[in-house]
PDB file of N, CA, C, O and CB in Angstrom:
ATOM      1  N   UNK A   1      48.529 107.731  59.289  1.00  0.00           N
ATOM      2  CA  UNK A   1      49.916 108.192  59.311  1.00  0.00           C
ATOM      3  C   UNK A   1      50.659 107.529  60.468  1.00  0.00           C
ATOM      4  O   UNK A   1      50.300 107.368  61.634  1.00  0.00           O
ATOM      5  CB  UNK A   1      49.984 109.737  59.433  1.00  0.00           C
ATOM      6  N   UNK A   2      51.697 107.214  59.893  1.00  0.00           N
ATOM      7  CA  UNK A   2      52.852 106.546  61.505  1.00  0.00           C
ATOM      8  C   UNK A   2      52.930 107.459  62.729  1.00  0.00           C
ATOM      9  O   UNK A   2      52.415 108.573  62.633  1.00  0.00           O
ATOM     10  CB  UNK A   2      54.800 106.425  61.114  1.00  0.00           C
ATOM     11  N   UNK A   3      53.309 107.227  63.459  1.00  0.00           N
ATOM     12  CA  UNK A   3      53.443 107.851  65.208  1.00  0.00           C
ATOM     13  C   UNK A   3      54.733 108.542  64.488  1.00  0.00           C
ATOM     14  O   UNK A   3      55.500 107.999  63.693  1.00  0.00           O
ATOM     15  CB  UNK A   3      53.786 106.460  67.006  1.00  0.00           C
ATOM     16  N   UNK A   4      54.780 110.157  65.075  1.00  0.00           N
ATOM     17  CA  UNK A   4      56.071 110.679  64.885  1.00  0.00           C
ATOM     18  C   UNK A   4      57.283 110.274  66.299  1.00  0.00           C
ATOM     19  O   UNK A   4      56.940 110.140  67.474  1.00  0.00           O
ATOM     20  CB  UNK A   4      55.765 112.392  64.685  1.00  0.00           C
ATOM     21  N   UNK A   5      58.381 110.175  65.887  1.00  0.00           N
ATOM     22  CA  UNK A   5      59.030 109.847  67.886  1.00  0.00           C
ATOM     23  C   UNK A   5      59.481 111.184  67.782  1.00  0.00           C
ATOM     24  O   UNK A   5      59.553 111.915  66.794  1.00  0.00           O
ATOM     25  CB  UNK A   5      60.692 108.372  68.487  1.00  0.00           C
ATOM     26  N   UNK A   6      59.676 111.315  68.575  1.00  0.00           N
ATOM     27  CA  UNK A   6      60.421 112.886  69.498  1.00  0.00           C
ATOM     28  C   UNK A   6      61.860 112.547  69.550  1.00  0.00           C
ATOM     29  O   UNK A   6      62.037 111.413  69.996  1.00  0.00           O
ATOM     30  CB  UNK A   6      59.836 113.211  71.458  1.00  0.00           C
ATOM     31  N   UNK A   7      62.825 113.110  69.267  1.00  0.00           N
ATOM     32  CA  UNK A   7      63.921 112.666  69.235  1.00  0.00           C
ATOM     33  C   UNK A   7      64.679 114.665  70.620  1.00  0.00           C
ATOM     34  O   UNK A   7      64.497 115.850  70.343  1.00  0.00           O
ATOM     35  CB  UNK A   7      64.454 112.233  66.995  1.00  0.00           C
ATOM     36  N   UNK A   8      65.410 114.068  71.866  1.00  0.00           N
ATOM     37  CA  UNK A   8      65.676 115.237  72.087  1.00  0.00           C
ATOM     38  C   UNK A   8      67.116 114.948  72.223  1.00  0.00           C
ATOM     39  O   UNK A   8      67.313 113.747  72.039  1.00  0.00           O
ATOM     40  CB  UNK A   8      64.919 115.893  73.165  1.00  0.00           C
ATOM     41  N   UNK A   9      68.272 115.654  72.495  1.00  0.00           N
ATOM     42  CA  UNK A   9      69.742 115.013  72.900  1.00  0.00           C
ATOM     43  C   UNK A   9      69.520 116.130  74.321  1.00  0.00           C
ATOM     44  O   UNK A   9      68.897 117.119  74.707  1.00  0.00           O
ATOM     45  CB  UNK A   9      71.492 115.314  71.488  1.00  0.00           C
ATOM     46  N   UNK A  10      70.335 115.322  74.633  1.00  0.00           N
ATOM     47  CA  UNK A  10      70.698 116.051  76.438  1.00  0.00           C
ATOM     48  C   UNK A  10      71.958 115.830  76.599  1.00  0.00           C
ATOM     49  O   UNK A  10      71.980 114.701  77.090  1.00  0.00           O
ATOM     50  CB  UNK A  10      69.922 115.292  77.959  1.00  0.00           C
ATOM     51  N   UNK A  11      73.144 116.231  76.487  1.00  0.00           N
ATOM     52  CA  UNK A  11      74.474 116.109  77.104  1.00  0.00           C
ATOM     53  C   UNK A  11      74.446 116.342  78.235  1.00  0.00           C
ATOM     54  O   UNK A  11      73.591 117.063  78.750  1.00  0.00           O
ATOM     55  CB  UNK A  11      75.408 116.800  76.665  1.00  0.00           C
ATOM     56  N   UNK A  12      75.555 115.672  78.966  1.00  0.00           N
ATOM     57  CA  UNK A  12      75.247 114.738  80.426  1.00  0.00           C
ATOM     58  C   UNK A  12      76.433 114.978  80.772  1.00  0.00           C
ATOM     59  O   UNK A  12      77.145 114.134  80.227  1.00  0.00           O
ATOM     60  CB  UNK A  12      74.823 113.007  80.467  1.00  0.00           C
ATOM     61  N   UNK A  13      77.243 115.917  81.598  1.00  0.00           N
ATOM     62  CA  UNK A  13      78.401 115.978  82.169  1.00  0.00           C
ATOM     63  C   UNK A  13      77.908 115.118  83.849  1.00  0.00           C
ATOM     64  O   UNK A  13      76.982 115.377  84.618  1.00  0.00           O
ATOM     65  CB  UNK A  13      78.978 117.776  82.148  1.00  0.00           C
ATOM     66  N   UNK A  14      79.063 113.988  83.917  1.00  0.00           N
ATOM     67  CA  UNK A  14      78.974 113.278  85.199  1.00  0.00           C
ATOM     68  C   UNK A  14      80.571 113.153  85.495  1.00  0.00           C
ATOM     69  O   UNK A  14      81.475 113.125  84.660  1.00  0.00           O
ATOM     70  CB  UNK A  14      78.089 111.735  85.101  1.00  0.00           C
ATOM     71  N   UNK A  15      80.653 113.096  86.709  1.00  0.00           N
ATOM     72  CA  UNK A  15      81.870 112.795  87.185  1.00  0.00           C
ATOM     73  C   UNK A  15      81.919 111.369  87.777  1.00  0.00           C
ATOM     74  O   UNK A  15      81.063 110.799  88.454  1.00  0.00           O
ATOM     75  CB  UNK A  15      82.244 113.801  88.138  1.00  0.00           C
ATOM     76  N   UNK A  16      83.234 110.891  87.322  1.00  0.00           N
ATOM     77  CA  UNK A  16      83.637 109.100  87.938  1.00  0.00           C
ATOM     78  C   UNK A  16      83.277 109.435  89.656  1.00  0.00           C
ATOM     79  O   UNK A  16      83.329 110.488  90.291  1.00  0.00           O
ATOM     80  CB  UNK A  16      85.975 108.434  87.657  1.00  0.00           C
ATOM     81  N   UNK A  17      82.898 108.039  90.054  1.00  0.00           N
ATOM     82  CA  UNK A  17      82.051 107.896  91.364  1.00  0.00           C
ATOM     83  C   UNK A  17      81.192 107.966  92.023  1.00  0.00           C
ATOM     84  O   UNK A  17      80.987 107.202  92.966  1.00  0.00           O
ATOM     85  CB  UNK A  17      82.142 108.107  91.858  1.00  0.00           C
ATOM     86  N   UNK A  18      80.144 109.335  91.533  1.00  0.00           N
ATOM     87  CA  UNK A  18      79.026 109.796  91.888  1.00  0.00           C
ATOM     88  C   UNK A  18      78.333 109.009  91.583  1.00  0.00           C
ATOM     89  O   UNK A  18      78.706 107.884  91.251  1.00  0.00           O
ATOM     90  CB  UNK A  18      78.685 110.824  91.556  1.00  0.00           C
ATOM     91  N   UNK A  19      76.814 109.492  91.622  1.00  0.00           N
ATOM     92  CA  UNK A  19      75.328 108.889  91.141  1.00  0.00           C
ATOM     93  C   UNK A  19      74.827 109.802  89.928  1.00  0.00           C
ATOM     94  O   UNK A  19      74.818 111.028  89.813  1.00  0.00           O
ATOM     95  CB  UNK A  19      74.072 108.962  92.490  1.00  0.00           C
ATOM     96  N   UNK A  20      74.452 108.885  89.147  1.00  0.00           N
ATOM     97  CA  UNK A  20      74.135 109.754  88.130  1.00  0.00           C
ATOM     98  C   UNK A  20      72.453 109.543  87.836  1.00  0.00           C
ATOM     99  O   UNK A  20      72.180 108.374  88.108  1.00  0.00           O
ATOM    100  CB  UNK A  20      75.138 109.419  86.822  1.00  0.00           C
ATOM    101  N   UNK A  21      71.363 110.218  87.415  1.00  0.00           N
ATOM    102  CA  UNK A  21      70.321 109.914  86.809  1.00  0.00           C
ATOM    103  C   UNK A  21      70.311 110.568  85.574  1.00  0.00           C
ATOM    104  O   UNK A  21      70.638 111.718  85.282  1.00  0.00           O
ATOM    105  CB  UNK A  21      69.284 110.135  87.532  1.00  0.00           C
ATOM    106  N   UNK A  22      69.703 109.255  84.610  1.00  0.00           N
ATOM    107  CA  UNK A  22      68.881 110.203  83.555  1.00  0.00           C
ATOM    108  C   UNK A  22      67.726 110.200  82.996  1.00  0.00           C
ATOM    109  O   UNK A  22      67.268 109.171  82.499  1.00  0.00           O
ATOM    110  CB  UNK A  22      69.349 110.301  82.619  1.00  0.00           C
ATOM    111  N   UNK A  23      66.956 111.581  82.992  1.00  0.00           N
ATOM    112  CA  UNK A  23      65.494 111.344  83.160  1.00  0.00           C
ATOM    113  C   UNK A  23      65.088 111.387  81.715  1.00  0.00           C
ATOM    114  O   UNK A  23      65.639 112.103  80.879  1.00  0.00           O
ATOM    115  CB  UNK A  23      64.688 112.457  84.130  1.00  0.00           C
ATOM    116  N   UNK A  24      63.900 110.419  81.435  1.00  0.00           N
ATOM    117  CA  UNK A  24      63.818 109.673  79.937  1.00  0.00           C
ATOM    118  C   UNK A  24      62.841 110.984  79.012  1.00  0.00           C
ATOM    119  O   UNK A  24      62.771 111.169  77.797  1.00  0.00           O
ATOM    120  CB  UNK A  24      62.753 107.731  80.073  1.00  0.00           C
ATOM    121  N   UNK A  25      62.330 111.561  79.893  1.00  0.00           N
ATOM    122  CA  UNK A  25      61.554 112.915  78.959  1.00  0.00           C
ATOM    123  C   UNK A  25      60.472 112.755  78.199  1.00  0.00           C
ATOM    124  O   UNK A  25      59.912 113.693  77.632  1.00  0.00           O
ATOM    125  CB  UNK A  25      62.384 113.526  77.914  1.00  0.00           C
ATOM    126  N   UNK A  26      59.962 111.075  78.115  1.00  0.00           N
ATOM    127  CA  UNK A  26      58.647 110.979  77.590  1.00  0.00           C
ATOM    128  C   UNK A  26      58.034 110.101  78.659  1.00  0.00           C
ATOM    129  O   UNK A  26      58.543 109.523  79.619  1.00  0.00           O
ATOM    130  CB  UNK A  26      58.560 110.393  76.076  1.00  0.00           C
ATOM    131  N   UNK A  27      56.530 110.183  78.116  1.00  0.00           N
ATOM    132  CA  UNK A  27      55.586 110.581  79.011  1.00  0.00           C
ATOM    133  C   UNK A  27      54.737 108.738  78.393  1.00  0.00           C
ATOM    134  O   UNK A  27      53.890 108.587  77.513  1.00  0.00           O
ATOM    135  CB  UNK A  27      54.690 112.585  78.644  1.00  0.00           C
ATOM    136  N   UNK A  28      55.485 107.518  79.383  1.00  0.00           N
ATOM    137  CA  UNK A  28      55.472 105.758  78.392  1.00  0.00           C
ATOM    138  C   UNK A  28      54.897 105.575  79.894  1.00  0.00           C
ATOM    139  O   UNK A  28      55.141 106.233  80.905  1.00  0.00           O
ATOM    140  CB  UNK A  28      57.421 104.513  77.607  1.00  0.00           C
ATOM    141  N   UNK A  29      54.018 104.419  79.688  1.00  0.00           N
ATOM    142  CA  UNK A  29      53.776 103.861  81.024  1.00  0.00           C
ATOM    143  C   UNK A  29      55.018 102.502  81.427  1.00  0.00           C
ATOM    144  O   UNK A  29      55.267 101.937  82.492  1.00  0.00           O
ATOM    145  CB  UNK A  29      52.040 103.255  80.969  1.00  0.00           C
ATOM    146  N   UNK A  30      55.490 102.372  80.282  1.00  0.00           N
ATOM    147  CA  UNK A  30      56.913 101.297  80.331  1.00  0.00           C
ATOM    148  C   UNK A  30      57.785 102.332  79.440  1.00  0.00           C
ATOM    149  O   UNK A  30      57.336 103.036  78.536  1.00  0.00           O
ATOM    150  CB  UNK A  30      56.720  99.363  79.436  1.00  0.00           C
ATOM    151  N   UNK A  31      58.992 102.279  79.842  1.00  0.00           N
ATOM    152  CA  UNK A  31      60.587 102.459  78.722  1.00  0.00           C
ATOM    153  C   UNK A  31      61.679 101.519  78.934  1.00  0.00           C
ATOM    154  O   UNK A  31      61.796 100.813  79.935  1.00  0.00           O
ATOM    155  CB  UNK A  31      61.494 103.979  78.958  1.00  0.00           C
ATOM    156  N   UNK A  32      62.232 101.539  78.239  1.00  0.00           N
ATOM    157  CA  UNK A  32      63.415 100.655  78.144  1.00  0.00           C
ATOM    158  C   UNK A  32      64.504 101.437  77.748  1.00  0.00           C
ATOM    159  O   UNK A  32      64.209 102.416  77.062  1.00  0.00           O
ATOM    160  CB  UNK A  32      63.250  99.517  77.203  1.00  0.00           C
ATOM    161  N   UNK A  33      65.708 101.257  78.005  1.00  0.00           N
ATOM    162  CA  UNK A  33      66.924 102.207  77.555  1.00  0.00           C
ATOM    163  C   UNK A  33      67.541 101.141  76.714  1.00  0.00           C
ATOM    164  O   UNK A  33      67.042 100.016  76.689  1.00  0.00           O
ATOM    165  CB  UNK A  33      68.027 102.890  78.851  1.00  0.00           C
ATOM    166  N   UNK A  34      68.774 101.495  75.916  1.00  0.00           N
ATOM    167  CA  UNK A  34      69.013 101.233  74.975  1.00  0.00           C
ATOM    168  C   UNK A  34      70.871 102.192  75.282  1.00  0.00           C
ATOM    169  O   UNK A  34      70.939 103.224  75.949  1.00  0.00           O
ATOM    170  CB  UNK A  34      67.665 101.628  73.858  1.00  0.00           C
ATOM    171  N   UNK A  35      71.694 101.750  74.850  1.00  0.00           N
ATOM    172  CA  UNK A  35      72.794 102.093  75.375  1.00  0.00           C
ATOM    173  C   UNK A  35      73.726 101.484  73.897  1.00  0.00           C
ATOM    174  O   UNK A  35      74.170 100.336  73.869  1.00  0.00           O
ATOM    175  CB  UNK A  35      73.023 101.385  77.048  1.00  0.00           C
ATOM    176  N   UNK A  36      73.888 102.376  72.856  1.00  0.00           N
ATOM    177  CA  UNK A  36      73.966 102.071  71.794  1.00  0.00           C
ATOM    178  C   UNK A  36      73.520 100.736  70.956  1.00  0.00           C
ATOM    179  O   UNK A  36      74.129  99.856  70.347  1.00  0.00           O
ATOM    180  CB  UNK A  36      74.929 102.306  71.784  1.00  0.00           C
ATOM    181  N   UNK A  37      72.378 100.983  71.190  1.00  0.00           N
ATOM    182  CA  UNK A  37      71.615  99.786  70.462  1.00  0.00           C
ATOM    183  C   UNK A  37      71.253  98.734  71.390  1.00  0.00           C
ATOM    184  O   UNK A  37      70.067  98.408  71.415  1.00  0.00           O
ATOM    185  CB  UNK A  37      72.470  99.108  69.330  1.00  0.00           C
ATOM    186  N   UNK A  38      72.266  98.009  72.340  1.00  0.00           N
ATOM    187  CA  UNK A  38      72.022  97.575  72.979  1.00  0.00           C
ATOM    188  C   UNK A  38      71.250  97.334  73.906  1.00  0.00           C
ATOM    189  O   UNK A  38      71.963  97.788  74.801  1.00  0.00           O
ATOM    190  CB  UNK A  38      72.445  97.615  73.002  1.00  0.00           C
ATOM    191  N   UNK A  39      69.937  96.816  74.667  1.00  0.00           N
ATOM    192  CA  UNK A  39      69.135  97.114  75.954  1.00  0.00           C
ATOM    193  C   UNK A  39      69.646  96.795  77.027  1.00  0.00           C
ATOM    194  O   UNK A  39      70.213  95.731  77.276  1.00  0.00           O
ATOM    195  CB  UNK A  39      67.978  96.572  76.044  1.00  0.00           C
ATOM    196  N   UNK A  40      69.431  97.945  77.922  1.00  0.00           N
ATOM    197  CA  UNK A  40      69.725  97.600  78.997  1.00  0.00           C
ATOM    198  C   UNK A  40      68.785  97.323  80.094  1.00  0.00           C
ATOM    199  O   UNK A  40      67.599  97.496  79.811  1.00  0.00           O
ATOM    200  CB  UNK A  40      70.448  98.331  79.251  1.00  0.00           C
ATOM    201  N   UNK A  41      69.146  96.812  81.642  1.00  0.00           N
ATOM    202  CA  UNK A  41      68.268  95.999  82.131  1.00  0.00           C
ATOM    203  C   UNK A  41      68.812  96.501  83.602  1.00  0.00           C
ATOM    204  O   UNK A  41      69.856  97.097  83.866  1.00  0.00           O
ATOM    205  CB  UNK A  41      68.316  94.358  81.613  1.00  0.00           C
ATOM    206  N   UNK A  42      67.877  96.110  84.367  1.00  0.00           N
ATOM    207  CA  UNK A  42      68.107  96.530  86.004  1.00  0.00           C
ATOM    208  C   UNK A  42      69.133  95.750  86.665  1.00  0.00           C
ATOM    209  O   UNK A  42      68.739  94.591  86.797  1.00  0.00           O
ATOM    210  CB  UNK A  42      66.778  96.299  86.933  1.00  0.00           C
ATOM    211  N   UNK A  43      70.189  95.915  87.089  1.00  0.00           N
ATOM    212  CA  UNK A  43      71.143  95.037  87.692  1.00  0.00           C
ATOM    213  C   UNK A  43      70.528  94.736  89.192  1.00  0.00           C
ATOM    214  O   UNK A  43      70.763  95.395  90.205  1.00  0.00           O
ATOM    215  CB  UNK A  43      72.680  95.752  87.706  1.00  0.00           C
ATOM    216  N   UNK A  44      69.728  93.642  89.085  1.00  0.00           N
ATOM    217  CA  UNK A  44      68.545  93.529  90.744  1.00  0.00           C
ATOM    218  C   UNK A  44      69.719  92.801  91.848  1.00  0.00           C
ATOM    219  O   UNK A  44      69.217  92.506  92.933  1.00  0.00           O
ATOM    220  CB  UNK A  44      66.608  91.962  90.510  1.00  0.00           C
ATOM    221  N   UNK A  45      70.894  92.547  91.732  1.00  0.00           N
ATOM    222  CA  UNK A  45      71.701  92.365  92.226  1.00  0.00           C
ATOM    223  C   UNK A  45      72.612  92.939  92.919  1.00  0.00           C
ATOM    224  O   UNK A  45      72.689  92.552  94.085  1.00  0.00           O
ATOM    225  CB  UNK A  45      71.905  92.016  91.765  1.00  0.00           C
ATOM    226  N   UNK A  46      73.608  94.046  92.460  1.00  0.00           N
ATOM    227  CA  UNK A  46      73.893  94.756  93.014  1.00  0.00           C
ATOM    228  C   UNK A  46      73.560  96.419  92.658  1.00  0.00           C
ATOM    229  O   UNK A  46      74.452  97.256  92.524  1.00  0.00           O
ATOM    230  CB  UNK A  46      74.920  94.309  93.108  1.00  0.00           C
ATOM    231  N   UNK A  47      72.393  96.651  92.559  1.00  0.00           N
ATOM    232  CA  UNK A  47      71.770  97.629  92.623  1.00  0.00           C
ATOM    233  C   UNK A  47      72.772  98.967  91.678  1.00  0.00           C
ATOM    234  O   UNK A  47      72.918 100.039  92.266  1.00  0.00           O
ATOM    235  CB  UNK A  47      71.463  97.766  94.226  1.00  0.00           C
ATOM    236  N   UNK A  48      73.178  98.863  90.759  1.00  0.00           N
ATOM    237  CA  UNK A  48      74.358  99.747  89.916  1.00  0.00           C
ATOM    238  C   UNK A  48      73.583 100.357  88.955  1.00  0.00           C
ATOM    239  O   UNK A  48      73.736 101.475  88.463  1.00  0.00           O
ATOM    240  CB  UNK A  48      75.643  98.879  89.138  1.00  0.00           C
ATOM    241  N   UNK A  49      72.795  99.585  88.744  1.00  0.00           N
ATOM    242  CA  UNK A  49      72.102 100.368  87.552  1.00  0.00           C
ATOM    243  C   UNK A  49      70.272 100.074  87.549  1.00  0.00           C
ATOM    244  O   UNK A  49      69.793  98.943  87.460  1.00  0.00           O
ATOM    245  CB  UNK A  49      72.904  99.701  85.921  1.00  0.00           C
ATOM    246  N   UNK A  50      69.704 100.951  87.630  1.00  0.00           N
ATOM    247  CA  UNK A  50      68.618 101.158  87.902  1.00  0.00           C
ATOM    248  C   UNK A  50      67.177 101.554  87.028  1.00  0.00           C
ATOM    249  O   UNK A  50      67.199 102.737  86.690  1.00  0.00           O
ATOM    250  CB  UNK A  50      68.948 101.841  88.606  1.00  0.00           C
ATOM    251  N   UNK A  51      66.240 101.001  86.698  1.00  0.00           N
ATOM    252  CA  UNK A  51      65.007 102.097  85.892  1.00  0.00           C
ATOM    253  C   UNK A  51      63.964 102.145  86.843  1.00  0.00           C
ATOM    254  O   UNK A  51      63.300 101.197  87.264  1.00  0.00           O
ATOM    255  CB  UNK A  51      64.240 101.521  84.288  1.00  0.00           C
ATOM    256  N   UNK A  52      63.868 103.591  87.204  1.00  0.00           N
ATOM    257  CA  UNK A  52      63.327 104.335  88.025  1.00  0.00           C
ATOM    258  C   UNK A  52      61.382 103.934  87.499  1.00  0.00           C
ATOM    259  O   UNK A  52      61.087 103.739  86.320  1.00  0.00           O
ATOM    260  CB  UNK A  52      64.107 106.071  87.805  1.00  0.00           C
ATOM    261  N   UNK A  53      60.441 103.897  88.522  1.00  0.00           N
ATOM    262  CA  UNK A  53      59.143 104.466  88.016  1.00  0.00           C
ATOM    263  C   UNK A  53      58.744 104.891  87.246  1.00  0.00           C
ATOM    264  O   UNK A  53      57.788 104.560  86.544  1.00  0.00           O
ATOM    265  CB  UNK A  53      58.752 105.024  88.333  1.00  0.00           C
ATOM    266  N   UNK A  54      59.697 106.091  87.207  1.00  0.00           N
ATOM    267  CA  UNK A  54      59.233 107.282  86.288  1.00  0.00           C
ATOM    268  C   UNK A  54      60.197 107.341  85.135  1.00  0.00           C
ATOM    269  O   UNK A  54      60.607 108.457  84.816  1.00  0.00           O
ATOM    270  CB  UNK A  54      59.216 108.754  87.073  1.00  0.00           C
ATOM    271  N   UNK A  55      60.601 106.315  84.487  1.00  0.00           N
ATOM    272  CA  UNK A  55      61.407 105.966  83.642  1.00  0.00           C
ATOM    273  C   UNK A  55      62.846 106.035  83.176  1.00  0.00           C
ATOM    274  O   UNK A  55      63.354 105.751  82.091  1.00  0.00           O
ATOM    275  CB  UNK A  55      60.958 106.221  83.089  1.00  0.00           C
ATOM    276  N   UNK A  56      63.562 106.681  84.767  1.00  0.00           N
ATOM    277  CA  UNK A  56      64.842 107.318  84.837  1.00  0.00           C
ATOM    278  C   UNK A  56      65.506 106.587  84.876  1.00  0.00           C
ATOM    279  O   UNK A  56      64.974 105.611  85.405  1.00  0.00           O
ATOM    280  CB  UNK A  56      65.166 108.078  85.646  1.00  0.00           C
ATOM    281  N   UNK A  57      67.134 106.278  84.440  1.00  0.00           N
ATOM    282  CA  UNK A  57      68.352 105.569  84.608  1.00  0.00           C
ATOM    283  C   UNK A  57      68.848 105.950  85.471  1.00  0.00           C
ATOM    284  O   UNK A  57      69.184 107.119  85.661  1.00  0.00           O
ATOM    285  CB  UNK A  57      69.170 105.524  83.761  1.00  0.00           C
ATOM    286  N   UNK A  58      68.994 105.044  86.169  1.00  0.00           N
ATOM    287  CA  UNK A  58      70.014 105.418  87.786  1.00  0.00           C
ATOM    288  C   UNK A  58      71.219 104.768  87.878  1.00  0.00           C
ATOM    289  O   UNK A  58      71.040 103.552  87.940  1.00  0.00           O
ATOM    290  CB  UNK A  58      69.309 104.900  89.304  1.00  0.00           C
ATOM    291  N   UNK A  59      72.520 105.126  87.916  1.00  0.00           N
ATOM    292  CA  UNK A  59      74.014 104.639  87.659  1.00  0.00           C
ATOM    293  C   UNK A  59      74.133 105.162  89.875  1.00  0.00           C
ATOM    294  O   UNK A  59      73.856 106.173  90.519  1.00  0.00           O
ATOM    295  CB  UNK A  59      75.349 106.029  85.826  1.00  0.00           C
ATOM    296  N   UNK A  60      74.608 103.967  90.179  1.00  0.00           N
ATOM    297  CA  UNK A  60      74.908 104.461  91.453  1.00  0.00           C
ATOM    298  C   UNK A  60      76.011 104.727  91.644  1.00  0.00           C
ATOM    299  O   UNK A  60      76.239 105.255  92.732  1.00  0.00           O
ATOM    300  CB  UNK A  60      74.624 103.811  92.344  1.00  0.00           C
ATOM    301  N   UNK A  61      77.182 104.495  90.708  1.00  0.00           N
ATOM    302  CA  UNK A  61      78.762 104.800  90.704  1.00  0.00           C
ATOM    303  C   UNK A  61      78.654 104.683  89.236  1.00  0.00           C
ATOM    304  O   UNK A  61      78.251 103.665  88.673  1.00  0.00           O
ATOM    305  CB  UNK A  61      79.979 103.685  91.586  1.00  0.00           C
ATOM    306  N   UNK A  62      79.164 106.146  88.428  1.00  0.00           N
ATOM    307  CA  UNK A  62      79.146 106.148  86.881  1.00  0.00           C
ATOM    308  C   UNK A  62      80.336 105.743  86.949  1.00  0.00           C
ATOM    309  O   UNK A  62      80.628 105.986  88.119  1.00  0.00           O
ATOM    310  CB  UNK A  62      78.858 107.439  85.964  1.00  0.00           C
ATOM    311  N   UNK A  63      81.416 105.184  86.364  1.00  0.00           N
ATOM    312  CA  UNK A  63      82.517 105.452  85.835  1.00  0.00           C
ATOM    313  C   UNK A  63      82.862 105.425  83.967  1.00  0.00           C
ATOM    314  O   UNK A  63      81.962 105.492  83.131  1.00  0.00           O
ATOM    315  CB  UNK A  63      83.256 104.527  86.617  1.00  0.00           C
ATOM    316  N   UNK A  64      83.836 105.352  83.748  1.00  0.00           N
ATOM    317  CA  UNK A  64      84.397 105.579  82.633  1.00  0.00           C
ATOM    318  C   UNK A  64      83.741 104.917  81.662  1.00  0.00           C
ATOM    319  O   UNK A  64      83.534 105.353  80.530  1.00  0.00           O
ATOM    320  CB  UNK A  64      85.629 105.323  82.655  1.00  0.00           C
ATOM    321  N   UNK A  65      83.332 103.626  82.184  1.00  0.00           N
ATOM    322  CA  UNK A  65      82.982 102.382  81.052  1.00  0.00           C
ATOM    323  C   UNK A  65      81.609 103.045  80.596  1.00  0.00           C
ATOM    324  O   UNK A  65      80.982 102.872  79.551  1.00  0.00           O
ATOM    325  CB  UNK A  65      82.758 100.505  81.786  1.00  0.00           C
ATOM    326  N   UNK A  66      81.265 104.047  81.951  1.00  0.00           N
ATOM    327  CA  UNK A  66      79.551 104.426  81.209  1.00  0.00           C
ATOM    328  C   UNK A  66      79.470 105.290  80.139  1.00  0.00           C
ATOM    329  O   UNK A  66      78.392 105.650  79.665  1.00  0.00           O
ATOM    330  CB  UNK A  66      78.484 105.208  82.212  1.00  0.00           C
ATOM    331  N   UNK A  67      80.630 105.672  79.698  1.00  0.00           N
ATOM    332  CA  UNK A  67      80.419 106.707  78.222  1.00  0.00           C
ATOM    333  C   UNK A  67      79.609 106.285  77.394  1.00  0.00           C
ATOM    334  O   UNK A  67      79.412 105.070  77.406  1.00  0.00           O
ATOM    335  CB  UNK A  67      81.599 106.928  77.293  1.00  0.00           C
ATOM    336  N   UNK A  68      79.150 106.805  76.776  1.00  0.00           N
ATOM    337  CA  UNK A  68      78.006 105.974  75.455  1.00  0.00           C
ATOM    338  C   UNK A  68      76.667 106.900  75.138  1.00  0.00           C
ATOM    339  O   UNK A  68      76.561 107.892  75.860  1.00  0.00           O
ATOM    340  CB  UNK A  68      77.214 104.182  76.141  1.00  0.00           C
ATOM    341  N   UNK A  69      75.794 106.728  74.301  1.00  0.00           N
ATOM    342  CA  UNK A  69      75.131 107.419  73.625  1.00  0.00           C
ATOM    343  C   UNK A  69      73.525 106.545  74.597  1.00  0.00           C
ATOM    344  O   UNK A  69      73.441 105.329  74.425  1.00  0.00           O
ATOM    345  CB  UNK A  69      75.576 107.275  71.731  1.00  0.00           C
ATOM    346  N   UNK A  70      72.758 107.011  75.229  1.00  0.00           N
ATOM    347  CA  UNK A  70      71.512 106.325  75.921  1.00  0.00           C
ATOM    348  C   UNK A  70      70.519 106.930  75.058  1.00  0.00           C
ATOM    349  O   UNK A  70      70.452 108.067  74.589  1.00  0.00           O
ATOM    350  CB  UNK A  70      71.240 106.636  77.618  1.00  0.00           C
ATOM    351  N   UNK A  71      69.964 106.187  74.979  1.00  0.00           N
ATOM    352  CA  UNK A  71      68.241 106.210  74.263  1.00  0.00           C
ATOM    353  C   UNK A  71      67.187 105.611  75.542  1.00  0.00           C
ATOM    354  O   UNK A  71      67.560 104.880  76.460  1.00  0.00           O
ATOM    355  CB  UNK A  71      68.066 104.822  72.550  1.00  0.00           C
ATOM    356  N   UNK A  72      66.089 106.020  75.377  1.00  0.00           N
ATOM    357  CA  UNK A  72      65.305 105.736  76.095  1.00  0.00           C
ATOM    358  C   UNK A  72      63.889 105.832  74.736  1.00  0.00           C
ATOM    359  O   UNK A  72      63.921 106.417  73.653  1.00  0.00           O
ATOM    360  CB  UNK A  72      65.442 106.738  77.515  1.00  0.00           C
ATOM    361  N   UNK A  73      62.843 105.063  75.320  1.00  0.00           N
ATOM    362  CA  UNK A  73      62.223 104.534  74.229  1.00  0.00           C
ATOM    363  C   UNK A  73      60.838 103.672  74.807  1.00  0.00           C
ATOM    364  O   UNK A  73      60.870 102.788  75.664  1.00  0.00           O
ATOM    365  CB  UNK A  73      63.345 103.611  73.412  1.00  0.00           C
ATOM    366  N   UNK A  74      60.066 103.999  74.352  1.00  0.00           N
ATOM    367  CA  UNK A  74      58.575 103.601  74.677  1.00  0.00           C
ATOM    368  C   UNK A  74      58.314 101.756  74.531  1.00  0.00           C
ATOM    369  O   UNK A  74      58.801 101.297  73.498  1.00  0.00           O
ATOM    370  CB  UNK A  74      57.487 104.550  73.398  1.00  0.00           C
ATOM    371  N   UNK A  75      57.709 100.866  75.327  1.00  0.00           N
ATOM    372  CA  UNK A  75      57.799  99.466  74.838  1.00  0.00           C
ATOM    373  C   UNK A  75      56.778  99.181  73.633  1.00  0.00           C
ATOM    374  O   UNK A  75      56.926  98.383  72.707  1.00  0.00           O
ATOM    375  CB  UNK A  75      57.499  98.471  76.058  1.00  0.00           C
ATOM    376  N   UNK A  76      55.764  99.996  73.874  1.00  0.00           N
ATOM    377  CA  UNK A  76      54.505 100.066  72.903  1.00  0.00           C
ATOM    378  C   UNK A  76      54.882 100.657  71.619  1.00  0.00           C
ATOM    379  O   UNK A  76      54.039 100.797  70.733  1.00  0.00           O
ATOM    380  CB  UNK A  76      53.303 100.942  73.494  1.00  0.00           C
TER     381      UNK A  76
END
């Protein structure tokens, strides 16, 4: 039988400027986020956007542009 995925939603009230995290809720030795379909990736530059160890998204200033639907998702 196929792997079932876990599907959970979390609504995310953040305010423009702050820091935001969001913690991915499964238990991957790698994840990747996904930001309507799209992947997203560590900005190693100026440090804005982040994947934590423990598989968390780290926004160090959210603003407006960050609205959007995040997935997080196992590489395996």
């Amino acid at each position: 039988t196929p792997p079932h995925a876990q599907i959970e939603i979390i609504p995310t009230l953040a305010s423009a400027g702050n820091g935001l995290e969001l913690k991915c809720g499964i238990d991957a030795a790698t994840v990747i986020w996904r930001r309507y379909g799209a992947q997203l990736s560590d900005d190693k530059r100026s440090h804005q956007l982040m994947v934590f160890d423990d598989g968390a998204l780290f926004f160090s200033t959210v603003g407006l542009h960050h609205i959007g639907n995040y997935t997080c998702m196992d590489v395996n």
